[in-house]
Backbone of each chain as ProteinMPNN parsed JSONL, in Angstrom:
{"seq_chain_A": "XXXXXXXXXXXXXXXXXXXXXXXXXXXXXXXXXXXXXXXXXXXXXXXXXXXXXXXXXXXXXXXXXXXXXXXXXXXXXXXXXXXXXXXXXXXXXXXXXXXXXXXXXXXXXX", "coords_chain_A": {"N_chain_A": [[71.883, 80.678, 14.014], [75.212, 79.956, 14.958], [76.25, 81.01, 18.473], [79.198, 81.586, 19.444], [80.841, 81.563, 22.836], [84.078, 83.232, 23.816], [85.295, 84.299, 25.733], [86.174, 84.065, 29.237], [84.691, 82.271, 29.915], [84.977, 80.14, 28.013], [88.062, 79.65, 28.703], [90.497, 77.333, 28.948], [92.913, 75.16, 30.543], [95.252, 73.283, 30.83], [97.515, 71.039, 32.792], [99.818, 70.081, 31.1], [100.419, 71.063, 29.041], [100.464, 73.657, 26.603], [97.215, 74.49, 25.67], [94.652, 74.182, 23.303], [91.688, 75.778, 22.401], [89.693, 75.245, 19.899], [87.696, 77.923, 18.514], [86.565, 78.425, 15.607], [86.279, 77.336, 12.418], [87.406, 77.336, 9.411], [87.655, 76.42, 5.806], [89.064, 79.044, 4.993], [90.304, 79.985, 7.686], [91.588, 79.403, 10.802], [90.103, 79.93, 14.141], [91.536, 79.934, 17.558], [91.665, 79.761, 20.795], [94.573, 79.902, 22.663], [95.71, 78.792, 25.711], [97.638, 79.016, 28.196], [99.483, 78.262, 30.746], [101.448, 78.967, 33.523], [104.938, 78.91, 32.093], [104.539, 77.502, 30.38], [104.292, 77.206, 26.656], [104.045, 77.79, 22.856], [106.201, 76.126, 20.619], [108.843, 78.026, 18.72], [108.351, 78.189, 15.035], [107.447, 78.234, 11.688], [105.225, 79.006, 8.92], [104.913, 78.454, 5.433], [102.893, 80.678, 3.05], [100.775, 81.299, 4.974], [99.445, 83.037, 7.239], [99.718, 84.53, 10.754], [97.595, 85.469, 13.748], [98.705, 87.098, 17.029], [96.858, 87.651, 19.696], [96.719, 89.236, 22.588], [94.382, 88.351, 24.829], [94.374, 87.948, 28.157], [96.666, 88.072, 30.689], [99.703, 88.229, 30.067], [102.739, 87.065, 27.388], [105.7, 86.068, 25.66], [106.448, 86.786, 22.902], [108.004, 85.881, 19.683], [108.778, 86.97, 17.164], [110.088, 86.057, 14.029], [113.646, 86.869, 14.482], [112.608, 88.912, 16.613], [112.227, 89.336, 19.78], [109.602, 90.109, 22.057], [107.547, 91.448, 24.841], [104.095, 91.081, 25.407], [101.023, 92.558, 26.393], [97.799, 92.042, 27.815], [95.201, 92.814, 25.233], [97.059, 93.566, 23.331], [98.645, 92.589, 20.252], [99.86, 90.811, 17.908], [101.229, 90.244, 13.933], [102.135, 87.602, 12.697], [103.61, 87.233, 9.517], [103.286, 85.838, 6.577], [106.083, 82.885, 6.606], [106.913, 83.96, 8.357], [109.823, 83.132, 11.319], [107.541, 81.971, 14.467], [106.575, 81.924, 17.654], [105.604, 81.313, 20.864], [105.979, 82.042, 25.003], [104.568, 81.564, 27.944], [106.291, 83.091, 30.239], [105.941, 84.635, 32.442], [103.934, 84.4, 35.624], [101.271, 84.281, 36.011], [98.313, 83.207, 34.818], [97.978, 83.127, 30.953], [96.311, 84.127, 27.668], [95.642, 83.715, 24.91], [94.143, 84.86, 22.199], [94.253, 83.44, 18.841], [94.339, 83.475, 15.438], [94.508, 81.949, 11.977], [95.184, 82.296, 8.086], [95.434, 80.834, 5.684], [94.327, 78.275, 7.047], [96.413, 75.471, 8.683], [96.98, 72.501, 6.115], [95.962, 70.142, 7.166], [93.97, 70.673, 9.157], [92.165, 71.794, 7.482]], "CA_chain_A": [[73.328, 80.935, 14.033], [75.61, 79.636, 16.157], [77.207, 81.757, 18.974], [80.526, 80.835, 20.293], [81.952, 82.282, 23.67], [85.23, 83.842, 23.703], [85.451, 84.749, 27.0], [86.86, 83.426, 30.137], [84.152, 80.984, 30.234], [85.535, 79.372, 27.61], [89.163, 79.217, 28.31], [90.682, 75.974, 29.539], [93.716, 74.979, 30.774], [96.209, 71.789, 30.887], [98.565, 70.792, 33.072], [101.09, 69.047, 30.868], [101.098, 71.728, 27.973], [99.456, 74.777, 26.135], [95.887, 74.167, 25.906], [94.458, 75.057, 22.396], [90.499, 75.229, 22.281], [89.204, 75.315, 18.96], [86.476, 78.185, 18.374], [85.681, 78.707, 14.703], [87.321, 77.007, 11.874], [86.411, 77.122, 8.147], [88.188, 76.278, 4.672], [89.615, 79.851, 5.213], [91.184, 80.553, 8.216], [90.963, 79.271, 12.007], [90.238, 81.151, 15.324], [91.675, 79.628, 18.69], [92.136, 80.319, 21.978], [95.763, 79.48, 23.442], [95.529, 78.912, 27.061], [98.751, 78.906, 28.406], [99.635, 78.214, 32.113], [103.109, 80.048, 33.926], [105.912, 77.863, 31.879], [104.03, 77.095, 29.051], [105.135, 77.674, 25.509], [104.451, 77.409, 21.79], [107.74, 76.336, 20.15], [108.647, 78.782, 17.709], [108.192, 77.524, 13.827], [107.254, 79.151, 10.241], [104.053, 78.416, 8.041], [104.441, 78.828, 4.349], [101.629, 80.803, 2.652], [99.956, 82.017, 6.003], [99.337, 84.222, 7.876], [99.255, 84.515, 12.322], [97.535, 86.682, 14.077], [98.442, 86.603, 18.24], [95.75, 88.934, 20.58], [96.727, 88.772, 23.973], [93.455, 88.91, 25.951], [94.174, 88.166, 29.172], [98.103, 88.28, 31.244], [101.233, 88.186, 29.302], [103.536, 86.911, 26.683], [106.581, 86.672, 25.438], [106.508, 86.467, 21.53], [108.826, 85.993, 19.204], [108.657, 86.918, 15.458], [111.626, 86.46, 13.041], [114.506, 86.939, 15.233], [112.555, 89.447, 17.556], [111.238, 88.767, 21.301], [108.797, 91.215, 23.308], [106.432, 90.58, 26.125], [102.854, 91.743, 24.951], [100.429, 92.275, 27.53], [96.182, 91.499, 27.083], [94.92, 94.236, 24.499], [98.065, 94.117, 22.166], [98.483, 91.944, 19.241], [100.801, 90.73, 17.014], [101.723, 89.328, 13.216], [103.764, 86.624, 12.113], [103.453, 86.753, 8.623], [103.67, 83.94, 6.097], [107.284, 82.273, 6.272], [108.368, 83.849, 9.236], [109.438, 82.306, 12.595], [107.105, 82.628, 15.127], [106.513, 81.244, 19.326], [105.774, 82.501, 22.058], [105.547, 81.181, 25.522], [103.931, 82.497, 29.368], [107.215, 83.298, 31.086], [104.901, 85.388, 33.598], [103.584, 84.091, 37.081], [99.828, 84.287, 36.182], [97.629, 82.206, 33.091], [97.812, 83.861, 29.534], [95.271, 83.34, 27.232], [96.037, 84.634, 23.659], [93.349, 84.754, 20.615], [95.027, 83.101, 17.61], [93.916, 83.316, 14.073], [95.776, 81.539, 10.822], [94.254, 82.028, 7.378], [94.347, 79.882, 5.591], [94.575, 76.762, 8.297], [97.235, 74.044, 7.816], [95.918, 71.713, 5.387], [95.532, 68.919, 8.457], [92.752, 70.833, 9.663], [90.976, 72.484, 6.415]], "C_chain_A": [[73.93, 80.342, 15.298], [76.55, 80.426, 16.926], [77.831, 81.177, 19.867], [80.708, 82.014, 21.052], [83.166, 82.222, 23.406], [86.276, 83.952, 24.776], [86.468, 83.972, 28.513], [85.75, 82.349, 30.854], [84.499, 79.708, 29.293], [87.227, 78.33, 27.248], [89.472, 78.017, 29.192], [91.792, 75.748, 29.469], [94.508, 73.212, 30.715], [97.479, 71.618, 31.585], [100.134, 70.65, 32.705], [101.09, 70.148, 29.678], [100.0, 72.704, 27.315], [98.014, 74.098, 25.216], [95.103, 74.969, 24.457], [92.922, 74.548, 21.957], [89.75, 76.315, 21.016], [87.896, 76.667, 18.967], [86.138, 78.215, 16.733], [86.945, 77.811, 13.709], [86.59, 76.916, 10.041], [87.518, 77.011, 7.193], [89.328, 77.508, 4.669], [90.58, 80.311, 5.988], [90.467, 79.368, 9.695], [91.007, 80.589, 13.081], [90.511, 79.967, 16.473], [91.901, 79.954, 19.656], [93.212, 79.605, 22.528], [95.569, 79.859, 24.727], [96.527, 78.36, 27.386], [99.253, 78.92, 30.25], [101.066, 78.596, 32.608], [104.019, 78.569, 32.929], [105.917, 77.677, 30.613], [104.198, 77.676, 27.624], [104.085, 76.865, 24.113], [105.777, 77.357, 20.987], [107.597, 76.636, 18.42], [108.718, 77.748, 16.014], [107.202, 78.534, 13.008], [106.068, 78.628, 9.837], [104.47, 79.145, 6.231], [103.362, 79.316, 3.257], [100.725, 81.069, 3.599], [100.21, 82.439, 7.07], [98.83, 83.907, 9.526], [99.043, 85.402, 12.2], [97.379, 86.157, 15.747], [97.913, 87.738, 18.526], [95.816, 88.55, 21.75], [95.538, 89.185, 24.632], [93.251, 88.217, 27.38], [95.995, 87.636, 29.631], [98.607, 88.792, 29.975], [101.968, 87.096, 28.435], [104.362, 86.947, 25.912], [106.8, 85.765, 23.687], [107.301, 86.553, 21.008], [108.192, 85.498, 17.703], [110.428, 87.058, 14.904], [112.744, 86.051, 13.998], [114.619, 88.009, 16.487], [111.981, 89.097, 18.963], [110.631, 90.212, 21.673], [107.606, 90.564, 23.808], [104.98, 91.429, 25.802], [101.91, 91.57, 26.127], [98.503, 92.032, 26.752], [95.583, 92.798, 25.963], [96.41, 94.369, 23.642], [97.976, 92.586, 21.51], [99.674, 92.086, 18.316], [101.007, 89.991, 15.833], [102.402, 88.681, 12.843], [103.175, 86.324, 10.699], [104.373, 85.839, 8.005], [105.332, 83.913, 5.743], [108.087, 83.266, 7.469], [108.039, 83.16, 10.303], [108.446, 82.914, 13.069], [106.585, 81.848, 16.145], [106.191, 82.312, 19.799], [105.74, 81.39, 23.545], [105.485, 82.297, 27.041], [105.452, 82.595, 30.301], [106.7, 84.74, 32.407], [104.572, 84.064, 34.599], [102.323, 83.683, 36.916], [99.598, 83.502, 34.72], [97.677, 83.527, 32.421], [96.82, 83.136, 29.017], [95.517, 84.593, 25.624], [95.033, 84.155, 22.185], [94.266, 84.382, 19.447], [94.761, 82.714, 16.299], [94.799, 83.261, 12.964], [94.691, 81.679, 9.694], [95.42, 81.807, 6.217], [95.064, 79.051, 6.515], [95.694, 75.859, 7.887], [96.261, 73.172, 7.358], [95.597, 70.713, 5.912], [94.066, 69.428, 9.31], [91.881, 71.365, 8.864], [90.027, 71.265, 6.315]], "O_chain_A": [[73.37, 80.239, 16.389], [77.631, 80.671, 16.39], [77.429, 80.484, 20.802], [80.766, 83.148, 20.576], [83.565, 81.248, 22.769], [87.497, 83.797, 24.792], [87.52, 83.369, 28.301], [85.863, 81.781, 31.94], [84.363, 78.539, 29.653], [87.582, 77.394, 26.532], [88.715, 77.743, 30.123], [92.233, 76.001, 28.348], [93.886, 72.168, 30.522], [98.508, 72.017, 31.04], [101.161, 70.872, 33.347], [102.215, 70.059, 29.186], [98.797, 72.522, 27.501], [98.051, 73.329, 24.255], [94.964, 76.192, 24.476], [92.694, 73.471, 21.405], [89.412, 77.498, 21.06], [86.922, 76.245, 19.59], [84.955, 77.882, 16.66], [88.116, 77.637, 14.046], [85.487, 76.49, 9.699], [88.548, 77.515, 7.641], [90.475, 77.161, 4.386], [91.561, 80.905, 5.539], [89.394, 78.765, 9.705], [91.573, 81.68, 13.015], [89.75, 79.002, 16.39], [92.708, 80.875, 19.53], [92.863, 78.511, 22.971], [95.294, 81.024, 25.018], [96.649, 77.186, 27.036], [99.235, 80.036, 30.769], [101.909, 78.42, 31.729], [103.697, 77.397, 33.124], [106.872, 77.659, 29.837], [104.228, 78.907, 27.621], [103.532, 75.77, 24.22], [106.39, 78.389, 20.714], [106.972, 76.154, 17.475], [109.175, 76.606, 16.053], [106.426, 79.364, 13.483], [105.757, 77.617, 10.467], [104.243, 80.332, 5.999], [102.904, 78.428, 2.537], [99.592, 81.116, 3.119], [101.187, 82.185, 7.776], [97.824, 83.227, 9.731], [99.466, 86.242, 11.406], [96.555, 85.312, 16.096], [98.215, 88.774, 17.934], [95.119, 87.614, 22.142], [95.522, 90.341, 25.055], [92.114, 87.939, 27.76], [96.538, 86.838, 28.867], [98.101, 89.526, 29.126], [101.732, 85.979, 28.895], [104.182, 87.857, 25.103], [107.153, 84.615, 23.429], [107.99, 87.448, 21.498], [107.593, 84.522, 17.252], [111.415, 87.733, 15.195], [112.778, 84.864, 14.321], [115.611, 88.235, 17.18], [111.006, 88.349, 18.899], [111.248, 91.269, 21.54], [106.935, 89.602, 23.434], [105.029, 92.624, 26.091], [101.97, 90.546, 26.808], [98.162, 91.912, 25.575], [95.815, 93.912, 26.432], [96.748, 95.52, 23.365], [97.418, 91.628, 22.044], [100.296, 93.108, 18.025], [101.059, 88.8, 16.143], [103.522, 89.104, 12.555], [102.39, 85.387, 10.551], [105.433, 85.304, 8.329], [105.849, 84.638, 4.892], [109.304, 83.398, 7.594], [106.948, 82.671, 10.595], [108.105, 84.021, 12.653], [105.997, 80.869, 15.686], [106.283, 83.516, 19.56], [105.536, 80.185, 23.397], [106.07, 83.365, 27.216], [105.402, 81.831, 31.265], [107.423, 85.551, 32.985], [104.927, 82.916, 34.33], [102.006, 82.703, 37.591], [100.41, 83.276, 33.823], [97.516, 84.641, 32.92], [96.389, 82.051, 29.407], [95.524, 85.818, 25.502], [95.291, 83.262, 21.377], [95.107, 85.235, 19.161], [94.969, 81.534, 16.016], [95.677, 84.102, 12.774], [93.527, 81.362, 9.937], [96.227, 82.705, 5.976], [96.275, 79.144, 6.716], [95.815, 75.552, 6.701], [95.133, 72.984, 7.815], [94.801, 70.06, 5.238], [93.302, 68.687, 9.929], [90.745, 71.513, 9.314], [89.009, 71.33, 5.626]]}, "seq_chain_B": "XXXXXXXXXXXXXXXXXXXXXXXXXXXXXXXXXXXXXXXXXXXXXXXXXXXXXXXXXXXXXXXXXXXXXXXXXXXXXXXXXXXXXXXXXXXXXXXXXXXXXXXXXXXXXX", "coords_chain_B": {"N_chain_B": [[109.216, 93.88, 15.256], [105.736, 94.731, 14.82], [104.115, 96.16, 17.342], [100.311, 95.888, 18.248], [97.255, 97.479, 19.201], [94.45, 96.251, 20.714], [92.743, 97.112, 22.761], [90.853, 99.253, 25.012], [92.054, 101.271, 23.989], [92.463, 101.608, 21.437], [90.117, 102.039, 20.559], [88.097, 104.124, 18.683], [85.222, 106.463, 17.944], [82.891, 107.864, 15.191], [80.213, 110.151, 14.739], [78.832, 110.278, 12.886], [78.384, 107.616, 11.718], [79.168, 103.961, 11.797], [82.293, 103.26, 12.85], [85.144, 102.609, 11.184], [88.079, 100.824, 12.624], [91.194, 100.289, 11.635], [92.704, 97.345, 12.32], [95.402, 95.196, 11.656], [96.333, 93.873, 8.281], [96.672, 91.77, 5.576], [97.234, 90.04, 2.302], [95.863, 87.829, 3.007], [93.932, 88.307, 5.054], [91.68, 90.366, 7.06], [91.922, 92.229, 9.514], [89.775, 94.237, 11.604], [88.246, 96.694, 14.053], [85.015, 97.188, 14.993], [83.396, 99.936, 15.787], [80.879, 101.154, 17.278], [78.712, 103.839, 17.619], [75.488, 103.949, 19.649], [72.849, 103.202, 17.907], [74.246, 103.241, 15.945], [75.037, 101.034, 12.411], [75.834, 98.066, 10.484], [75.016, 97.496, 7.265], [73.088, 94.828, 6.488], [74.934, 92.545, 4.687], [76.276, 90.594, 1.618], [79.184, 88.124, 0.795], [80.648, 86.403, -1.488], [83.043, 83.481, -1.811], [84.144, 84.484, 0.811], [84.9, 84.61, 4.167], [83.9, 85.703, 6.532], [84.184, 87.093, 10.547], [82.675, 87.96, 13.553], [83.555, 89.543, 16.208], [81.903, 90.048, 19.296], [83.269, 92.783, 21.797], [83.284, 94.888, 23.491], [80.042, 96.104, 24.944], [77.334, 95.391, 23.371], [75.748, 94.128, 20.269], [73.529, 93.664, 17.905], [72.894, 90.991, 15.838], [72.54, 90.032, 12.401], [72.054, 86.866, 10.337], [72.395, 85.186, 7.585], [69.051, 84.659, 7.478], [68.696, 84.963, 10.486], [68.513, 86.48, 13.661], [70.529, 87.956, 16.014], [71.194, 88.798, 19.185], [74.135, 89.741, 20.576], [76.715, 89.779, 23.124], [79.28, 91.328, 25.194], [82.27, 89.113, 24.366], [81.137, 87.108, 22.862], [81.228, 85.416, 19.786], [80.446, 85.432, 16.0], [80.251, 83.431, 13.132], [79.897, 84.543, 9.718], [79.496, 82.427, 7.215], [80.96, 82.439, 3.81], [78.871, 83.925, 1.401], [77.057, 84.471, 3.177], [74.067, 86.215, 3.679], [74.956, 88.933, 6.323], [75.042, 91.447, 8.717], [75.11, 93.963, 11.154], [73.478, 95.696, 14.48], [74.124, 98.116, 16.695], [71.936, 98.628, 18.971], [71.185, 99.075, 21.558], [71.888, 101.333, 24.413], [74.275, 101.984, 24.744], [77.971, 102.23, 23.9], [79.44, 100.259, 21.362], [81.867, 97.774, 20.307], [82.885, 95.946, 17.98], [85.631, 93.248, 17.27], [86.147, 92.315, 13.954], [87.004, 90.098, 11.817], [87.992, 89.798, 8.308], [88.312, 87.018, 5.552], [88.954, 86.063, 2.531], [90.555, 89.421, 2.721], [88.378, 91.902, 0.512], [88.456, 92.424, -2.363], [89.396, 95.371, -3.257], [90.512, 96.074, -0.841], [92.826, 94.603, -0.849]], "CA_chain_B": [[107.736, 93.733, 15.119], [104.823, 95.884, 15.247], [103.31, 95.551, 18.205], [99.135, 96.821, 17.859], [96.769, 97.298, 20.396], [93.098, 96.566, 20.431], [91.796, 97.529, 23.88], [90.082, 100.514, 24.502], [92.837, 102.535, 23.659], [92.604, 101.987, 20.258], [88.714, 102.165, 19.934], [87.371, 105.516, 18.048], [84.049, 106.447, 17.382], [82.526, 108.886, 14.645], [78.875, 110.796, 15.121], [78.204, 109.691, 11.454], [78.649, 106.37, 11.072], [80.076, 103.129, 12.043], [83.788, 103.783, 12.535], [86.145, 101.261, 11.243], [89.885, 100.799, 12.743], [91.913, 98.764, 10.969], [94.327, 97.223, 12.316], [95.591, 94.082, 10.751], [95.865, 93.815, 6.685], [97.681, 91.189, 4.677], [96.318, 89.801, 1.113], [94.61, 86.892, 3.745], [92.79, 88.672, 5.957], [92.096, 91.95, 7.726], [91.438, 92.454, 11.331], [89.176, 96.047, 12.057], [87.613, 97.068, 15.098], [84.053, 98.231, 14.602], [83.157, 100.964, 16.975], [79.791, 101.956, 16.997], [77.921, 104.776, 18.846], [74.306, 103.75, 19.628], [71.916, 103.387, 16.398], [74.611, 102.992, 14.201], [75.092, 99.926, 12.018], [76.601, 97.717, 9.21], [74.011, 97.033, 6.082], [73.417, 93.654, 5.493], [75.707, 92.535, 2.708], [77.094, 89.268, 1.894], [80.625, 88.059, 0.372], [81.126, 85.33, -2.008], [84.063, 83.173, -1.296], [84.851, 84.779, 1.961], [84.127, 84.111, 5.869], [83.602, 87.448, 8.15], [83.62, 86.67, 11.744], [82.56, 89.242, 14.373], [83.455, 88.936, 17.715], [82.031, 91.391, 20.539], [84.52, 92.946, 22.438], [82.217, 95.396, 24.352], [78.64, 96.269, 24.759], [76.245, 94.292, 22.333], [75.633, 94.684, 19.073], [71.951, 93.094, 17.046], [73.76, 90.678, 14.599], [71.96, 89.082, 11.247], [73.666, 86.104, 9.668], [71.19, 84.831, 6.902], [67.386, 85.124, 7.738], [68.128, 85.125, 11.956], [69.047, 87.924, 14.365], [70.427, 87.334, 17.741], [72.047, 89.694, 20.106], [75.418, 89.234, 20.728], [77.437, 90.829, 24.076], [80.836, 91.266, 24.903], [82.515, 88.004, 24.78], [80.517, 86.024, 21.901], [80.95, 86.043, 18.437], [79.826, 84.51, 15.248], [80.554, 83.375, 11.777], [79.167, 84.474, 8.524], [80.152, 82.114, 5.826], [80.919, 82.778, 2.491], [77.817, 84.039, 0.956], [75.298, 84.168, 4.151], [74.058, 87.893, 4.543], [75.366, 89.811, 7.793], [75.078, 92.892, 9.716], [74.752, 94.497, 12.718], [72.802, 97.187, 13.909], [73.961, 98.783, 17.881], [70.545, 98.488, 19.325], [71.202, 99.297, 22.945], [71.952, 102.772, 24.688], [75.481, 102.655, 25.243], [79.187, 102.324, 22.56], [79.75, 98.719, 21.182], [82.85, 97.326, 19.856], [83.256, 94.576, 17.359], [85.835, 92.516, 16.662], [85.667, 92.084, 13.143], [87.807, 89.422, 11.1], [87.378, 88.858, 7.439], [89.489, 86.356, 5.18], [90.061, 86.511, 2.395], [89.689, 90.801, 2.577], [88.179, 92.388, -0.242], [89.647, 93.009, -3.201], [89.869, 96.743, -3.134], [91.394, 96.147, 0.403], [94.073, 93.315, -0.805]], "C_chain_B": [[106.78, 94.841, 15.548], [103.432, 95.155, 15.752], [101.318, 96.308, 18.329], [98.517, 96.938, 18.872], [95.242, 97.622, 20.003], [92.299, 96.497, 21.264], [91.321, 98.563, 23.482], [90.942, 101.625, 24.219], [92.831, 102.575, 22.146], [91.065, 102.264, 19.497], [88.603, 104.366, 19.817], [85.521, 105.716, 17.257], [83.634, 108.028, 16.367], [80.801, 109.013, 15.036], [78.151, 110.118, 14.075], [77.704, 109.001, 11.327], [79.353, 105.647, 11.798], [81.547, 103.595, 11.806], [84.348, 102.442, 12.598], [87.659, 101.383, 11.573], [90.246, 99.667, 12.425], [93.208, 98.585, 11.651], [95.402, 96.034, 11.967], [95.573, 94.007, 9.532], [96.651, 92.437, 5.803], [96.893, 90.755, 3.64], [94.931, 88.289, 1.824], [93.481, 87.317, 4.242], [92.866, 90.105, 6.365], [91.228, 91.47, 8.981], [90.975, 94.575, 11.504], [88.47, 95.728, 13.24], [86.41, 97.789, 14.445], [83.484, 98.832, 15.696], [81.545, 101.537, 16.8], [79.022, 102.54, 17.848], [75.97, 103.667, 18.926], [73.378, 103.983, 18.124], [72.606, 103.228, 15.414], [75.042, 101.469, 13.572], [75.976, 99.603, 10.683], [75.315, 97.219, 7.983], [74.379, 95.569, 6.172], [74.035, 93.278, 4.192], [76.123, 90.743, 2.674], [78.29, 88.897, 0.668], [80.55, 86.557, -0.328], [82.551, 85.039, -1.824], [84.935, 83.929, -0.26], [83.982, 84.818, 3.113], [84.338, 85.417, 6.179], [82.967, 86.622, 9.765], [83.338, 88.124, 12.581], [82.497, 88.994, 16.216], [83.296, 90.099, 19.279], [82.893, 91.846, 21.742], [83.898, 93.871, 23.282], [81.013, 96.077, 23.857], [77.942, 95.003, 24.103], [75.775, 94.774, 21.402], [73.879, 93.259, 18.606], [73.146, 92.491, 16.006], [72.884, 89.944, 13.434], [72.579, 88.01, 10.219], [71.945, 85.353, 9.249], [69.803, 85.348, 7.006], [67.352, 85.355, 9.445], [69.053, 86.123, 12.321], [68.934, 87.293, 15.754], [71.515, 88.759, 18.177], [73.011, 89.468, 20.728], [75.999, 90.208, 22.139], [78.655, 90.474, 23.899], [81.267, 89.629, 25.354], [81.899, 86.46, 23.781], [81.08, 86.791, 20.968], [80.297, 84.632, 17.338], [80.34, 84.629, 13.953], [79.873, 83.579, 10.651], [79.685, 83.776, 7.568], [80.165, 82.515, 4.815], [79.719, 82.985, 2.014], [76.582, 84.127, 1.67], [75.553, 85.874, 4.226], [74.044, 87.907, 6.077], [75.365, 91.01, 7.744], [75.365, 92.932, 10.712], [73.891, 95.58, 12.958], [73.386, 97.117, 16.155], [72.708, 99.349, 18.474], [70.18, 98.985, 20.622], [71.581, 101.222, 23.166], [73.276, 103.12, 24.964], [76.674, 101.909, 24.086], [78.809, 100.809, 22.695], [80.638, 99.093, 20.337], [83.15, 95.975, 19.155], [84.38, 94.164, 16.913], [85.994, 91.55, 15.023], [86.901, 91.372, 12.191], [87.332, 89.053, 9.726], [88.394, 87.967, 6.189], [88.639, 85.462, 3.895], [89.455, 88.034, 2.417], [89.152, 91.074, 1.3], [88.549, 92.803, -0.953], [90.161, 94.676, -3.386], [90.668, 97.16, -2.116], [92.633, 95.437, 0.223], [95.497, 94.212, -1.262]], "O_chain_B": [[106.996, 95.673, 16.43], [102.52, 94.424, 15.363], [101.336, 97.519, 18.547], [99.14, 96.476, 19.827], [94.788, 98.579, 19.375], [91.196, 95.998, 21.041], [91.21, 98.986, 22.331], [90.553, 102.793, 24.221], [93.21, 103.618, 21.611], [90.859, 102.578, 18.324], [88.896, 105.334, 20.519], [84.962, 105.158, 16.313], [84.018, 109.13, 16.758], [80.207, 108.07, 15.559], [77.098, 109.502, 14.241], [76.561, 109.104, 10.88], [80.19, 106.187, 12.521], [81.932, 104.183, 10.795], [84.246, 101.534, 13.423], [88.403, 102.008, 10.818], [89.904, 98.517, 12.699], [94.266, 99.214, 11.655], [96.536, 96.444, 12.217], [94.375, 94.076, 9.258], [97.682, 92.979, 5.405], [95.7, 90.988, 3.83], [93.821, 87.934, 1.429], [92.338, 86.917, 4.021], [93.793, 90.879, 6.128], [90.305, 90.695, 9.23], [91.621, 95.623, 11.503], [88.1, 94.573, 13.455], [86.526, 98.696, 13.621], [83.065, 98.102, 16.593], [81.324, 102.464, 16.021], [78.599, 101.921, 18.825], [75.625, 102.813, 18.109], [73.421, 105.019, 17.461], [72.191, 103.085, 14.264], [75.421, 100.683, 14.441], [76.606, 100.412, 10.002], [74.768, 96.185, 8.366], [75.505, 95.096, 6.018], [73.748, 93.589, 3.036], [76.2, 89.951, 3.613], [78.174, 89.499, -0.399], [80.385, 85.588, 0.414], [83.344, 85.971, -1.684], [86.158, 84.029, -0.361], [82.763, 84.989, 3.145], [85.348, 85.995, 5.777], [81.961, 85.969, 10.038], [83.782, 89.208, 12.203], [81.722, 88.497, 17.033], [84.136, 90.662, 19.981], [83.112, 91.03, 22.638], [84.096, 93.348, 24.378], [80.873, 96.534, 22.722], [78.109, 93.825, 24.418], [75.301, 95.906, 21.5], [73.544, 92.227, 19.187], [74.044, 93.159, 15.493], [72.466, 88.901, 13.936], [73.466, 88.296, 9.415], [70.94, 85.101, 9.913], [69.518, 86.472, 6.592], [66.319, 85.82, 9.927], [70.021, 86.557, 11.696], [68.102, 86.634, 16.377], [72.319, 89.416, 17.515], [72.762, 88.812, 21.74], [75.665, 91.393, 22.134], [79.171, 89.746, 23.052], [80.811, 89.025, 26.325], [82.139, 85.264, 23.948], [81.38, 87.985, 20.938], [79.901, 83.497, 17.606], [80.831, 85.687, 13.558], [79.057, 82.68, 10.447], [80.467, 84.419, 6.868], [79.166, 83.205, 4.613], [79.117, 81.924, 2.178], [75.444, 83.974, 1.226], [76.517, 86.558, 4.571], [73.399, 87.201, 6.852], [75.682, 91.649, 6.741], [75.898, 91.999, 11.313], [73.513, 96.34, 12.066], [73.011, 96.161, 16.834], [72.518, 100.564, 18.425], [69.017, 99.308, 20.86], [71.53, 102.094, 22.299], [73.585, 104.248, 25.349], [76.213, 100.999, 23.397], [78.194, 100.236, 23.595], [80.632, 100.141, 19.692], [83.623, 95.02, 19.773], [84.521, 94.678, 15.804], [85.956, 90.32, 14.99], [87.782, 92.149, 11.824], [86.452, 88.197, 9.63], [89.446, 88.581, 6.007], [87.904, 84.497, 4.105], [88.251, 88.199, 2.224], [89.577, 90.152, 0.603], [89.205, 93.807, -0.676], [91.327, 94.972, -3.645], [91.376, 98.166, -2.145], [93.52, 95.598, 1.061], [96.585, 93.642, -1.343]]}, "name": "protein", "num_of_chains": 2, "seq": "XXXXXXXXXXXXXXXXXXXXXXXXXXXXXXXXXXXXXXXXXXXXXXXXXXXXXXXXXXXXXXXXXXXXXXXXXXXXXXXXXXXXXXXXXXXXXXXXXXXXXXXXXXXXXXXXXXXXXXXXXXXXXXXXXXXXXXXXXXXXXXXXXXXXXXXXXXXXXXXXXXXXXXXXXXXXXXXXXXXXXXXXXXXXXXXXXXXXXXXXXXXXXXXXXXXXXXXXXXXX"}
């Protein structure tokens, strides 16, 4: 079997923009880690037919589903189900790092 | 939005049995927390057309994915594909916490 870290040995950062390192990915769904540096943003947008799931595990972010915003800290979690908006981006001081699972995947990466 | 939380504030354990918290559901996927005291476990089972990932969130759990067994801590996880038998079994002396994603859920769960 193969075991993937999760952890903060695997997160990784980018200067120039949110940093998204692949861990698991199958016909079904993906799992990634968003590594997000102070500034840094996903710009909000919809998926038809699937399903987010954000897990903040480690700082802060400030999510936005639908037409709502709140700042989630590491240990909370949030859905954007299928067809609504949904962003977020590190408007905090310190790195975020947010677990992010879609099932099923856009069809560019199935 | 409903915001969830899957630190240790939302972990629960029963004396019984594996305790499952769910907290995630949509007809894609479900997201549970598996909590387990020492000795307790998940039966090997396995899922046609659906992935189960399990990702340790604390302690270490004994995991089986097909014919091998590896020991997982906090901070790894692993994929069962569609149709490979998995378990776990809490092997050590102190709580573990899994992580547990599966997509699509089960039909009695959808």
């Amino acid at each position: 079997m193969k075991i993937v870290r999760w952890d903060a040995s695997a997160w990784a950062f980018s200067p120039d923009k949110l940093k998204k390192v692949g861990l698991f990915q199958t016909e079904r769904f993906f799992l990634d880690l968003y590594c997000l540096e102070p500034g840094q943003s996903q710009t909000p947008h919809a998926h038809a037919g699937a399903d987010k799931l954000y897990l903040v595990a480690q700082g802060r972010a400030r999510v936005q589903i639908a037409d709502e915003e709140r700042t989630l800290v590491a240990g909370e979690g949030v859905l954007a189900a299928s067809g609504e908006v949904h962003g977020l981006v590190n408007d905090s001081g310190e790195r975020a790092v947010v677990l992010t699972f879609m099932s099923p995947p856009p069809p560019k990466n199935a």
